[in-house]
C-alpha positions in Angstrom: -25.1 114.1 -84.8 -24.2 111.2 -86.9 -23.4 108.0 -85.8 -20.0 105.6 -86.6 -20.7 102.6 -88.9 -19.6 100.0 -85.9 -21.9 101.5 -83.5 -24.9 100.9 -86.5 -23.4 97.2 -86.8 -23.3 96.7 -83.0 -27.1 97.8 -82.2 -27.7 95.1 -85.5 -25.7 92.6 -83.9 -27.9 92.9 -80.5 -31.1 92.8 -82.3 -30.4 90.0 -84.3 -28.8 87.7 -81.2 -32.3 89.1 -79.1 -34.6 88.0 -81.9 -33.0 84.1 -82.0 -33.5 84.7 -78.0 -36.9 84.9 -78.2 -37.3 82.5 -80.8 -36.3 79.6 -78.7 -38.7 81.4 -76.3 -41.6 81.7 -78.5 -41.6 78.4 -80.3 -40.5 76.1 -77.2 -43.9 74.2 -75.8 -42.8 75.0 -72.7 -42.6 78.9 -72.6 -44.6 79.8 -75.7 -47.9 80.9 -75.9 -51.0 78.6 -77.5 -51.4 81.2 -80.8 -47.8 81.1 -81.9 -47.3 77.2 -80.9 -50.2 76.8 -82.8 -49.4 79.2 -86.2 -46.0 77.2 -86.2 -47.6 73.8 -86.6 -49.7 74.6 -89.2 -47.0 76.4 -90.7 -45.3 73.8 -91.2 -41.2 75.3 -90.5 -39.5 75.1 -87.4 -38.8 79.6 -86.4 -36.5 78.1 -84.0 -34.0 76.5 -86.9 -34.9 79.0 -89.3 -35.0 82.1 -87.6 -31.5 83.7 -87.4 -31.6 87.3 -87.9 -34.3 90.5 -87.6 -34.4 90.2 -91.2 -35.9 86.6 -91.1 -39.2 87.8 -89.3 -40.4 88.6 -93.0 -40.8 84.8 -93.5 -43.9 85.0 -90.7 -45.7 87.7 -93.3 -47.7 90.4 -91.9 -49.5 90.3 -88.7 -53.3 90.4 -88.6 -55.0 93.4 -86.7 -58.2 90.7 -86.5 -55.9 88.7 -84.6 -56.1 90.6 -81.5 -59.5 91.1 -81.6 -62.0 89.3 -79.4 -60.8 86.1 -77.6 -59.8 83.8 -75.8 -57.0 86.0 -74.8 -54.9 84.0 -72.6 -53.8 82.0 -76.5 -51.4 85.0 -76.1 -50.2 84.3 -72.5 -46.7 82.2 -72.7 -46.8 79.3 -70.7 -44.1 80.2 -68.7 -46.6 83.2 -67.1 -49.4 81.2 -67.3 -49.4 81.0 -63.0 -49.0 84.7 -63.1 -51.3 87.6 -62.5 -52.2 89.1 -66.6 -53.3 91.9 -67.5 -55.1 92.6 -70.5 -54.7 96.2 -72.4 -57.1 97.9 -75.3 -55.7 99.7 -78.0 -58.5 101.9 -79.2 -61.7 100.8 -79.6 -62.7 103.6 -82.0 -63.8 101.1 -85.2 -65.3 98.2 -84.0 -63.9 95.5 -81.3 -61.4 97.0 -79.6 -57.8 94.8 -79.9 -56.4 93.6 -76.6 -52.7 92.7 -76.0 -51.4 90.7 -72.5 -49.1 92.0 -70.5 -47.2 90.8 -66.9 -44.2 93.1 -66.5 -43.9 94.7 -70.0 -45.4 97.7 -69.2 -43.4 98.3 -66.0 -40.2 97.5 -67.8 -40.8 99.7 -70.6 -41.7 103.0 -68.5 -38.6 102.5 -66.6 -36.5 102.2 -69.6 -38.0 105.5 -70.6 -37.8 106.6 -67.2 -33.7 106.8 -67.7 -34.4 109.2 -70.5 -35.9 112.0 -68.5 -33.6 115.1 -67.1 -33.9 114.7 -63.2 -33.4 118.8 -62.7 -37.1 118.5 -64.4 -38.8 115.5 -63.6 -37.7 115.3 -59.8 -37.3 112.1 -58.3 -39.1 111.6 -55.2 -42.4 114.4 -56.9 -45.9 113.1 -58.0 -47.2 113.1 -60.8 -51.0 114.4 -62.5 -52.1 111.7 -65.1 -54.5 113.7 -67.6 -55.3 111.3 -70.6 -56.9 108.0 -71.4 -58.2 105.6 -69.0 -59.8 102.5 -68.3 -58.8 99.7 -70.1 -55.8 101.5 -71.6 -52.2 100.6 -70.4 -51.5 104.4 -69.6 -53.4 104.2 -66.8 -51.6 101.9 -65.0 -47.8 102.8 -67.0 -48.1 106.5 -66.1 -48.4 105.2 -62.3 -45.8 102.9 -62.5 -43.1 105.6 -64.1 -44.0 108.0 -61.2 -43.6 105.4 -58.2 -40.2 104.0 -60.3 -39.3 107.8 -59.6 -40.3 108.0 -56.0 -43.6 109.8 -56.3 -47.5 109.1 -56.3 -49.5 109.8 -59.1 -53.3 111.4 -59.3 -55.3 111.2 -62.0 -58.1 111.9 -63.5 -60.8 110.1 -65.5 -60.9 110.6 -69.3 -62.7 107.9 -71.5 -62.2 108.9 -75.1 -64.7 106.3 -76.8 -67.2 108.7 -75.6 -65.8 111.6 -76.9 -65.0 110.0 -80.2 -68.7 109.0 -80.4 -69.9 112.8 -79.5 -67.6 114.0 -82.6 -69.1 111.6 -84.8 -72.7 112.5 -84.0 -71.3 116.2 -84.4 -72.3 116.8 -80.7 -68.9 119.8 -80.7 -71.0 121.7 -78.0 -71.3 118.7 -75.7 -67.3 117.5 -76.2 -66.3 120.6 -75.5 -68.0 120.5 -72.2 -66.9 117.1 -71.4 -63.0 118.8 -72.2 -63.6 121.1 -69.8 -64.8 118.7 -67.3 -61.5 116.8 -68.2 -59.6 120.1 -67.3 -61.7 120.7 -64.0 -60.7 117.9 -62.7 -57.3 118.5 -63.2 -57.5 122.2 -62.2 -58.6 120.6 -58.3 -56.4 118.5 -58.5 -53.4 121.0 -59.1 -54.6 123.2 -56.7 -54.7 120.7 -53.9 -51.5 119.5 -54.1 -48.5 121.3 -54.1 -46.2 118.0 -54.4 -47.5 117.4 -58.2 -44.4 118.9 -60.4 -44.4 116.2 -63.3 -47.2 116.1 -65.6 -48.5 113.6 -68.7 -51.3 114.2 -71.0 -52.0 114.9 -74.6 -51.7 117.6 -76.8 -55.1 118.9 -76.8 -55.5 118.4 -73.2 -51.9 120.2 -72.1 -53.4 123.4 -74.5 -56.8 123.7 -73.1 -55.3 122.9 -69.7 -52.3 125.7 -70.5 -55.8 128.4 -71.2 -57.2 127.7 -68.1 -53.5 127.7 -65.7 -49.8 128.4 -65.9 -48.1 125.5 -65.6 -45.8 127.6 -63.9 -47.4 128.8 -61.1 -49.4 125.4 -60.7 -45.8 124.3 -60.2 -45.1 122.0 -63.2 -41.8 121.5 -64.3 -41.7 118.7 -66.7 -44.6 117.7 -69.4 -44.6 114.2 -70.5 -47.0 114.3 -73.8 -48.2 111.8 -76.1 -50.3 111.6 -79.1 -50.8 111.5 -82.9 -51.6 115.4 -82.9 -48.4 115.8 -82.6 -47.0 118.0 -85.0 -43.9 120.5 -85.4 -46.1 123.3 -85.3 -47.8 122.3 -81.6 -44.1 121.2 -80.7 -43.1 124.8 -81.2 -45.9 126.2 -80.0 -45.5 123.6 -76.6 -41.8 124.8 -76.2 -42.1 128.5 -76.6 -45.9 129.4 -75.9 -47.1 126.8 -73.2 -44.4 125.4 -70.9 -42.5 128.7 -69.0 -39.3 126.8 -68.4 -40.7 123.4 -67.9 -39.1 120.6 -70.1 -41.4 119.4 -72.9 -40.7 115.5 -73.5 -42.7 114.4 -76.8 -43.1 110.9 -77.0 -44.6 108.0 -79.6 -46.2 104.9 -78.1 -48.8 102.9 -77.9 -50.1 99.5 -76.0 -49.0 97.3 -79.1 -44.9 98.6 -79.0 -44.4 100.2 -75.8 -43.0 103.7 -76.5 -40.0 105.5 -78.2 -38.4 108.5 -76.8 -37.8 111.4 -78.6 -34.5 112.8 -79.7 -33.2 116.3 -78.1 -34.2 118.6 -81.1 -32.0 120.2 -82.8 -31.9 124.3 -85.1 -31.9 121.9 -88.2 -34.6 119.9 -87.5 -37.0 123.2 -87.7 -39.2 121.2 -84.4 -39.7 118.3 -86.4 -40.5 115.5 -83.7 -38.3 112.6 -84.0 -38.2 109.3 -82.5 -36.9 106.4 -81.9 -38.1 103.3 -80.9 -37.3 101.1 -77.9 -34.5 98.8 -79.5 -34.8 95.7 -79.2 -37.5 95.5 -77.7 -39.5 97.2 -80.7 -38.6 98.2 -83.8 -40.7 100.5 -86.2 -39.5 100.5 -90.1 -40.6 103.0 -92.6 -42.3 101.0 -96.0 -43.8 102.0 -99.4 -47.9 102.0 -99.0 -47.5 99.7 -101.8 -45.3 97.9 -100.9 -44.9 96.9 -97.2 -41.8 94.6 -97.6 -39.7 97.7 -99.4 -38.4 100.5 -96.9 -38.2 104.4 -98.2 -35.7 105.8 -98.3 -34.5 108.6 -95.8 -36.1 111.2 -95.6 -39.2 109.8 -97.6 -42.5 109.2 -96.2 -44.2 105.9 -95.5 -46.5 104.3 -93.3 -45.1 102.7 -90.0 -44.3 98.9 -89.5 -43.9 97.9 -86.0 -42.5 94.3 -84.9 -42.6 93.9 -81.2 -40.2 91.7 -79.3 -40.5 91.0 -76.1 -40.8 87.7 -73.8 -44.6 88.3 -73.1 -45.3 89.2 -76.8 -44.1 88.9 -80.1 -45.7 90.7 -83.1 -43.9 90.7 -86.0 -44.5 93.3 -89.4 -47.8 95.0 -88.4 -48.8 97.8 -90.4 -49.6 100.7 -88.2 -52.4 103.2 -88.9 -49.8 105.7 -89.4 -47.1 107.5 -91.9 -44.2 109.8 -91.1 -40.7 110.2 -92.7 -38.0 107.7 -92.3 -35.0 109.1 -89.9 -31.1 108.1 -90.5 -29.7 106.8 -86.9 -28.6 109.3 -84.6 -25.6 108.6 -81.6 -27.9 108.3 -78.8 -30.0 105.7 -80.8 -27.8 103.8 -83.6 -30.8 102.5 -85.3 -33.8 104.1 -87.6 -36.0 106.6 -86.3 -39.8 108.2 -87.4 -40.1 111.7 -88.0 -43.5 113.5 -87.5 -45.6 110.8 -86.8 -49.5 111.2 -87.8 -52.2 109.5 -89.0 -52.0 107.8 -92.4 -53.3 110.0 -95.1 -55.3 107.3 -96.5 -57.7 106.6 -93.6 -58.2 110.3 -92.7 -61.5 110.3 -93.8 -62.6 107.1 -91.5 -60.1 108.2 -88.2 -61.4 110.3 -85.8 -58.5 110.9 -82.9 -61.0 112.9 -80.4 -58.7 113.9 -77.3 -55.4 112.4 -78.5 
């Protein structure tokens, strides 16, 4: 359904006021972190007078990917949090150094923002929850845990580490990954069958089909399927909904350590299962821009590769260009503000991405 003009303005009017917020956060020696304190002086402009609107972000140009790489980390940490306990996430790790992004209560606030998204009748309050997907050093280890306790329950989990299987594809080792899938999936077979309290699930697609061939979800008593990744495409979405879940509710979602994640909207007969979705305003926005060009949007309906600007208190990343493309998506009425449509990897680095389990 389309959304009203004001609506549109009013989500704008938030985002800008937010982004001046954090400005005075960011660039204040007292709250803001070393990197930023530091880019500013040599910059030579003051982001606190300057900055007024989302718009004005394009003055800090495009964020460097080597920027996150390697340390010291804690240049990130603001010096308001500099007494409290950090964590540090990795994004990836596929090609070289993996990146590493701080976080204190980010990744709790952003699960249970997404957390209101979920229909109760199928994620249950007060049920645990089966974590099959990456682990380690990767934030969903610790957000999948946090969503199910902000819902009442426990989580179990299994471990997954997909360097590894990334590597075995590259050395064209398919017998061996497969085995190490299905040691994936035999871990989360016991765990199924051990506990009768597990009725919420998260993993990716991959992992939810080879674990659909090996169990119904229905009788292992799963009634809603939280699933993330970049295989993500209409096809598996229909194939999810009518093939895979047996009445359980299928909640697609696009994320990752860098933004936090973006719930996807309730699909629609005209959107033929295209996934769409929409990132966690204000806190994150994702635009859709020309290859060419990354300081020209498409238009709607036009594909482009993703630029994400986060914007929070514990981080602040403005106009990175994501490894990704999809088609730009008009605002809807449950999110007055652009969305992505069919999110996957950028057709220019297909030959050099390998996404293993996602």
């Amino acid at each position: 359904m389309s959304v009203a003009a004001p609506e549109i303005e009013k989500s704008r009017a938030t985002l800008d006021a937010w982004v001046r917020e954090l400005m005075q956060w960011h660039f204040n020696p007292d709250t803001g972190c070393p990197f930023w304190l530091q880019w500013a002086e040599k910059a030579g402009w003051e982001p606190r007078r300057e900055i007024k609107t989302y718009a004005d972000l394009d003055r800090f140009g495009l964020f460097q990917d080597e920027w996150l790489r390697g340390g010291p980390v804690r240049r990130w940490v603001p010096k308001a949090y500099k007494d409290r306990p950090i964590y540090t996430f990795e994004t990836g790790g596929s090609t070289g150094v993996p990146k590493s992004r701080v976080n204190i209560d980010d990744f709790r606030i952003d699960y249970e923002n997404y957390s209101a998204t979920l229909p109760d009748d199928k994620f249950p309050k007060g049920a645990d929850w089966l974590m099959v997907g990456p682990s380690g050093p990767r934030r969903l280890r610790l957000a999948i845990e946090h969503l199910a306790q902000h819902r009442g329950g426990m989580c179990f989990m299994v471990d997954l580490d997909p360097r590894w299987v990334i590597k075995l594809i590259k050395m064209g080792e398919m017998d061996m990954m497969e085995l190490y899938k299905r040691h994936v999936i035999d871990q989360a077979l016991t765990l199924l069958k051990a506990h009768d309290s597990i009725k919420c699930l998260f993993t990716t697609p991959k992992l939810l089909e080879a674990l659909c061939e090996r169990v119904s979800l229905k009788k292992a008593g799963i009634t809603g399927v939280f699933c993330g990744g970049t295989e993500m495409t209409p096809q598996f979405h229909r194939f999810a909904v009518e093939e895979l879940m047996e009445g359980a509710h299928f909640a697609p979602t696009y994320g990752n350590t860098l933004m936090g994640l973006g719930p996807s909207k309730a699909p629609t007969p005209a959107d033929n299962w295209a996934i769409i979705y929409y990132p966690p305003a204000p806190r994150a926005m994702i635009e859709v821009v020309d290859p060419d060009d990354p300081w020209k949007l498409v238009e709607y309906g036009t594909t482009g590769r993703t630029r994400l600007t986060t914007l929070t208190k514990e981080f602040f990343m403005p106009r990175f260009l994501e490894r990704d493309e999809c088609e730009r998506e008009r605002p809807c009425e449950q999110y007055p503000w652009d969305g992505v449509r069919n999110v996957r990897p950028f057709s220019r680095f297909q030959k050099t991405v390998v996404e293993g389990v996602y």
